[in-house]
C-alpha positions in Angstrom: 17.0 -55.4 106.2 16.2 -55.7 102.2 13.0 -55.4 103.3 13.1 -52.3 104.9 15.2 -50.9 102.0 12.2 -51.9 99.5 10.0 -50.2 101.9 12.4 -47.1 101.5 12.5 -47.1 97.9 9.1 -47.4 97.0 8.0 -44.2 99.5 10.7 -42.3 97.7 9.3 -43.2 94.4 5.7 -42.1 95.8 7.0 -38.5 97.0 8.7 -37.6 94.2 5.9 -38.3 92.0 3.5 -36.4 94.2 6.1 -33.7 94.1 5.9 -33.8 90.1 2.2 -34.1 90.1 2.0 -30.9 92.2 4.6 -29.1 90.6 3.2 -29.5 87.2 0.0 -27.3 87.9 1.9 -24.7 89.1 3.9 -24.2 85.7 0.8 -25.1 83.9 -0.7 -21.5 85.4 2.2 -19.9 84.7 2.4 -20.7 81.0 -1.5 -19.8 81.2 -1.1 -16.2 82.9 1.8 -15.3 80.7 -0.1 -16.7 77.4 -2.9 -14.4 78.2 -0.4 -11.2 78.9 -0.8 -11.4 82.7 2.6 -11.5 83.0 5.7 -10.6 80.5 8.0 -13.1 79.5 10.8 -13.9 81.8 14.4 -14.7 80.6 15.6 -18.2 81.5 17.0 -17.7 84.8 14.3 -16.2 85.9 12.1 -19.2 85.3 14.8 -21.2 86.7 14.2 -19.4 89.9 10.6 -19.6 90.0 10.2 -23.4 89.7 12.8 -23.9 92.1 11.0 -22.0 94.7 7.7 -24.1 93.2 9.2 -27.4 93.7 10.5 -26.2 97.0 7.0 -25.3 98.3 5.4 -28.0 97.1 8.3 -30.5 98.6 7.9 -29.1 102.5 3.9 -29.7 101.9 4.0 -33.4 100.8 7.7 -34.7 102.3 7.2 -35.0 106.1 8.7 -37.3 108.2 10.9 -38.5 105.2 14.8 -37.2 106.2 16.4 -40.4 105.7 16.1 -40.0 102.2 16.8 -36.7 101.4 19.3 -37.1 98.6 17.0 -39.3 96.8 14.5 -37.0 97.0 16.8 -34.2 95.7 17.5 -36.1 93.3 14.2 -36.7 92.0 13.6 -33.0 92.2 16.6 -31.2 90.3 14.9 -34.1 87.3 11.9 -32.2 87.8 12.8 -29.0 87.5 15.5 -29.5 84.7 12.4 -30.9 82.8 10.2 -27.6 83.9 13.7 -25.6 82.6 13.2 -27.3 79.8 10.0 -26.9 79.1 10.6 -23.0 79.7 13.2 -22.1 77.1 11.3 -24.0 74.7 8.2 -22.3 75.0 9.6 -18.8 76.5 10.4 -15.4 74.5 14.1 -14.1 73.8 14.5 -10.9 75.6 16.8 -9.4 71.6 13.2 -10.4 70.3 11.2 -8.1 72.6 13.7 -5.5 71.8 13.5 -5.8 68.4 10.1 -6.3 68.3 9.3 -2.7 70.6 11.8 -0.7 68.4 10.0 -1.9 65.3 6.5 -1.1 66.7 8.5 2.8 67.7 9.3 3.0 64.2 5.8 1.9 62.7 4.4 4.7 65.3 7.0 7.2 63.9 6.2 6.3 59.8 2.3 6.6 60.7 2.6 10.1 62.4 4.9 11.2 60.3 2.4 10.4 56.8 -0.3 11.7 59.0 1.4 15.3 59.2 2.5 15.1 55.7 -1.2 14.8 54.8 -2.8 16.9 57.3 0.1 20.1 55.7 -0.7 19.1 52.0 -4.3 20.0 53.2 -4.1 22.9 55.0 -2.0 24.2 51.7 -4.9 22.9 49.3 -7.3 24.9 51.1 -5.1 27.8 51.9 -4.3 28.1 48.1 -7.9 27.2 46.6 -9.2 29.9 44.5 -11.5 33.0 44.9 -13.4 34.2 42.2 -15.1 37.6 42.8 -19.1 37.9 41.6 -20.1 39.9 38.4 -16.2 40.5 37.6 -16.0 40.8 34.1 -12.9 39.2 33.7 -13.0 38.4 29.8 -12.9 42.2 29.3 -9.7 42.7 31.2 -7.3 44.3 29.0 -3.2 42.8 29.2 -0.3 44.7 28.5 2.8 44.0 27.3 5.9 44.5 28.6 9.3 43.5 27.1 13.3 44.7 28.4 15.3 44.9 25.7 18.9 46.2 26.0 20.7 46.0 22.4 18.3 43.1 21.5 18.1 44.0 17.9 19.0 40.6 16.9 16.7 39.0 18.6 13.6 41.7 19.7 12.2 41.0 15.7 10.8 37.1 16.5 9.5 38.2 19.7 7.4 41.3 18.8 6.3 39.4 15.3 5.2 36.6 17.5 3.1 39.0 20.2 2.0 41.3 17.7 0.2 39.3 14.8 0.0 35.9 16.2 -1.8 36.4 19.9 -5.8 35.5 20.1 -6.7 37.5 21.4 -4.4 40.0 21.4 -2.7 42.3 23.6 -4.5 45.9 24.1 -0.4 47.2 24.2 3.3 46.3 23.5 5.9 48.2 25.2 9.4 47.8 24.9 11.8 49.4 27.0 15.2 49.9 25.3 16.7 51.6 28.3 20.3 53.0 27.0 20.3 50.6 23.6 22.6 51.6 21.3 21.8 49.5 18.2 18.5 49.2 16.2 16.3 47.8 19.0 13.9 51.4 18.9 13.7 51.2 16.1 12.5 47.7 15.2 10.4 47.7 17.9 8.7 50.7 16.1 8.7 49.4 13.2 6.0 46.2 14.5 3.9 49.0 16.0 5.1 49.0 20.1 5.4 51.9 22.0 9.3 52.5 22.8 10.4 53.7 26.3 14.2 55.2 27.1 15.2 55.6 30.4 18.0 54.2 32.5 19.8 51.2 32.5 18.6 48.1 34.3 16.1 45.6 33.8 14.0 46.4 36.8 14.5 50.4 35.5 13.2 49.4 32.1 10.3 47.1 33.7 9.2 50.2 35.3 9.6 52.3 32.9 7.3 50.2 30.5 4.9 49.3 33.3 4.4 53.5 33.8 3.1 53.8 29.7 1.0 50.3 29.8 -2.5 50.9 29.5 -3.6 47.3 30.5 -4.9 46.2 33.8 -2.6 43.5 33.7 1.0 43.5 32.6 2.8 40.9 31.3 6.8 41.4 31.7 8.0 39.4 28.5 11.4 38.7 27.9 13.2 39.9 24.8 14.1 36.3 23.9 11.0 34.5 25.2 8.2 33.5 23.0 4.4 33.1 24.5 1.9 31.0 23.7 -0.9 32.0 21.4 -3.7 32.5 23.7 -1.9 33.8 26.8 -3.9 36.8 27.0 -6.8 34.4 28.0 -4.4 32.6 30.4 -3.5 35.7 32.5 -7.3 37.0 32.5 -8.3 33.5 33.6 -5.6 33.2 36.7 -5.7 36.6 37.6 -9.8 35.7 38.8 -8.7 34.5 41.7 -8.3 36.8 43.9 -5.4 35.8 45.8 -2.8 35.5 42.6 -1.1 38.2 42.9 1.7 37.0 40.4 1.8 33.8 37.8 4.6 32.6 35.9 4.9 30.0 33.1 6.9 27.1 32.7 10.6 28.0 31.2 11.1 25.8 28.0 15.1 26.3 26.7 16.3 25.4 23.5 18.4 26.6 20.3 17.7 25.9 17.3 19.6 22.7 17.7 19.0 21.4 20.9 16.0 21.6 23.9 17.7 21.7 27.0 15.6 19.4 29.2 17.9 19.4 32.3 18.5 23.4 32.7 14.2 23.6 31.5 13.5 21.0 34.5 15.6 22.6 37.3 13.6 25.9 36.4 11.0 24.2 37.6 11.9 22.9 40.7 14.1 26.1 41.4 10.7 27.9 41.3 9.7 25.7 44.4 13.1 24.5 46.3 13.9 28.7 46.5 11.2 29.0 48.2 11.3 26.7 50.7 15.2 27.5 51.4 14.8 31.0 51.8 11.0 31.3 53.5 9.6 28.4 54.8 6.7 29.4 56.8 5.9 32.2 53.9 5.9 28.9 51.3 3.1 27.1 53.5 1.2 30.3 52.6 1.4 30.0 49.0 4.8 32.1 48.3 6.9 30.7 45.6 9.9 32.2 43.7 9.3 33.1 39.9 11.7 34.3 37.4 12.5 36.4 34.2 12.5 34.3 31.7 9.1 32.5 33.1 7.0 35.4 31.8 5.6 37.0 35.0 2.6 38.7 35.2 0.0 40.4 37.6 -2.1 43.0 37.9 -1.3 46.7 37.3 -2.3 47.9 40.6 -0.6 45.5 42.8 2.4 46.2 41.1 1.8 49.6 41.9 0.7 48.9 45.7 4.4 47.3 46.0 6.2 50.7 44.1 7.1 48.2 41.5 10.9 46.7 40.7 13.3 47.5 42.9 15.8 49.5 40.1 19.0 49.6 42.8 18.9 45.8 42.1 20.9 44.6 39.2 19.8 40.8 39.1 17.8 38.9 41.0 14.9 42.0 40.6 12.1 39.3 40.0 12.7 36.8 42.7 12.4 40.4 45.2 9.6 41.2 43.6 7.7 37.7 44.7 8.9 38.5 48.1 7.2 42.1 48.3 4.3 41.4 46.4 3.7 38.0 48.3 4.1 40.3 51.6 1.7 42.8 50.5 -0.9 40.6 49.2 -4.0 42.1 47.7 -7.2 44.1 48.7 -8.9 41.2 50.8 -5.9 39.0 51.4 -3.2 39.8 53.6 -1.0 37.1 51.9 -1.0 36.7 47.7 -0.1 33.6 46.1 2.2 32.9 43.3 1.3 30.3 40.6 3.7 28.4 38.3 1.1 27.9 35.5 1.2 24.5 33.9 1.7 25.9 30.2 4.8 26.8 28.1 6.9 29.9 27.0 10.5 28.8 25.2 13.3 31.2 26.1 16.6 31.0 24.4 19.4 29.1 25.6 22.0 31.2 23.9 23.4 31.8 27.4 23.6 28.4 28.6 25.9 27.9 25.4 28.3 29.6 26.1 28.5 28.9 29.6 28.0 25.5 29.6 25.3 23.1 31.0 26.9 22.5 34.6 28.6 26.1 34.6 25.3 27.6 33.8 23.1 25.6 36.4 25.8 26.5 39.0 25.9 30.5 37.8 21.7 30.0 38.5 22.4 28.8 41.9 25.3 30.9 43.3 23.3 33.8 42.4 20.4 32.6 44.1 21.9 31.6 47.0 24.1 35.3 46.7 20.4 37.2 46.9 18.7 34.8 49.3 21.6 35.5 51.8 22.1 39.5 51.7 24.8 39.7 49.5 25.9 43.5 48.6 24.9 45.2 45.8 28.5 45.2 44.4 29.1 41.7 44.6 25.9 41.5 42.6 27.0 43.8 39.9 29.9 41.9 39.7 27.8 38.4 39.0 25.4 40.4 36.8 28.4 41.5 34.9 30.1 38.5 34.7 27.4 36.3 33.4 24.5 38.5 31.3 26.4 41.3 30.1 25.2 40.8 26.7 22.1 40.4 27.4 20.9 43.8 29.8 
């Protein structure tokens, strides 16, 4: 009897270790197959299952004839396959990591496209925007005109024409200043530094337009009554105005007082010039539209701003900014869409407005009117801003 239960032992000892020998392989190719990609990685029940129905095949093969010692031999293999288990979560993937690790590889996708379109727009603008110069013009000759809105600037109008009349190199062929309905001793200072002097209605676009009729340049420059140019911008304008699809440039707005330089209000000029732009026409801005203003010194030639009937005089603010828009529209004699350049060079305007409304007050006048325009806003309501916050200056 102990005899036979030796016997017994040993042969159960035997199968189970051909049932681990046999089983092993199996896994091996498993591990192998999903190593190389063949197959994805399976969460740990699923590997539970499939080495149970391994060890299960591989049992009915080798264990024949061997029912009396069936829970030994079960035994034997839950060992085996708790040490396969094992073997499995240590090796095996985490299905949060997969997740993790696809959402990551969405958002890589995402940040490349998204740098590639970036690029491939900042192109298309490059080239869209690169200049045209036009053969055997003789651009140097190309006489500027001078422009310059003054409503009861006699305080003011003295620095300006002193500065555009003695100091320019070269100079201006003209200086016209429209006094529109002045009532103070702007006429007559302005004749007094040799300008021409034009009456008419009241209105900074009416007085723009009334100067532009008399200038005798092909180029006007519409100059500010309290904006001082650089020296050389007559070569500036004749040097921009070569290509030919500038229909209008502007300069960068410098602000100060005699006591202060207003960095902030100077800065959001800039970006005002762009951000306007974009807000109110966004496919026009991919085409080289952009939003100048007043006190930036605009200038262009004399017969686009005829082409385009000039300033729009019904507008009491915002004129300029309406003029980009018509002028961008109309473009010029080969291009069916002009571009308008910011210049990188300087004019200083004074910031005798912004002291006395304020900084923040100021900056949120410039963008309520702005935003007024950009959205249809009646004329009245206009008049009403225009009042409000430059009365002393048109």
């Amino acid at each position: 009897m102990l005899v036979g239960a030796s016997h017994a032992t040993v042969v159960a000892r035997a199968t189970s270790h051909a049932r681990a020998s046999t089983s092993a392989p199996a896994a091996l190719a498993l591990a192998v197959a999903r190593a190389r990609g063949v197959l994805a990685p399976k969460s740990s029940a699923r590997v539970v299952a499939a080495s149970s129905a391994s060890s299960a095949l591989t049992s009915t093969g080798a264990g024949d004839g061997d029912g009396g010692d069936d829970g030994s031999n079960n035994n034997n293999n839950n060992n085996n396959n708790n040490n396969d288990n094992r073997w499995w979560r240590d090796g095996d993937f985490d299905d949060d990591g997969v997740d993790d690790a696809r959402a990551f590889h969405q958002w890589v996708k995402f940040l490349v496209g998204a740098l590639a379109a970036r690029w491939l727009v900042l192109r298309a603008m490059a080239m869209n925007d690169a200049p045209v110069y036009a053969k055997g013009d003789d651009w140097n000759a190309k006489r500027v005109s001078i422009v310059i809105p003054a409503r009861n600037e006699a305080k003011a109008i003295g620095a300006v024409l002193r500065r555009v009349t003695e100091a320019l190199e070269p100079s201006a062929c003209d200086v016209v200043v429209a006094v529109g309905d002045s009532t103070d001793d702007t006429a007559a200072i302005a004749k007094k530094y040799g300008a021409t002097v034009v009456s008419g209605a009241k209105g900074r676009g009416n007085q723009m337009n009334a100067g532009a009729r008399v200038a005798k340049g092909d180029y006007l420059l519409f100059l500010h009554a309290d904006t001082t140019p650089p020296a050389d911008v007559v070569d500036v304008i004749r040097r921009q105005l070569r290509d030919e699809k500038t229909v209008i440039g502007g300069f960068v707005s410098l602000i100060e007082t005699p006591t202060k330089t207003y960095w902030a209000m100077s800065y959001h000029n800039v970006i005002k010039t762009t951000y306007c732009a974009v807000v109110s026409r966004p496919f026009a801005y991919l085409r080289g539209f952009r939003i100048l203003f007043g006190d930036q010194a605009m200038f262009c030639r004399a017969e686009d701003f005829d082409a385009v009937g000039g300033f729009d005089g019904s507008i009491p603010i915002m004129e300029d900014a309406d003029l980009c828009v018509r002028m961008h529209y109309k473009g010029t004699r080969k291009f069916n869409r002009g571009r308008i350049k910011l210049l990188d060079r300087v004019v200083t305007t004074s910031g005798r407005r912004i002291e006395q409304l304020g900084n923040f007050r100021a900056t949120c006048v410039h963008v309520l009117i702005a935003c007024s325009w950009n959205f249809g806003v009646g004329e009245r309501n206009l008049r009403r801003l225009y009042d409000w916050c430059y009365r002393d200056v048109r």
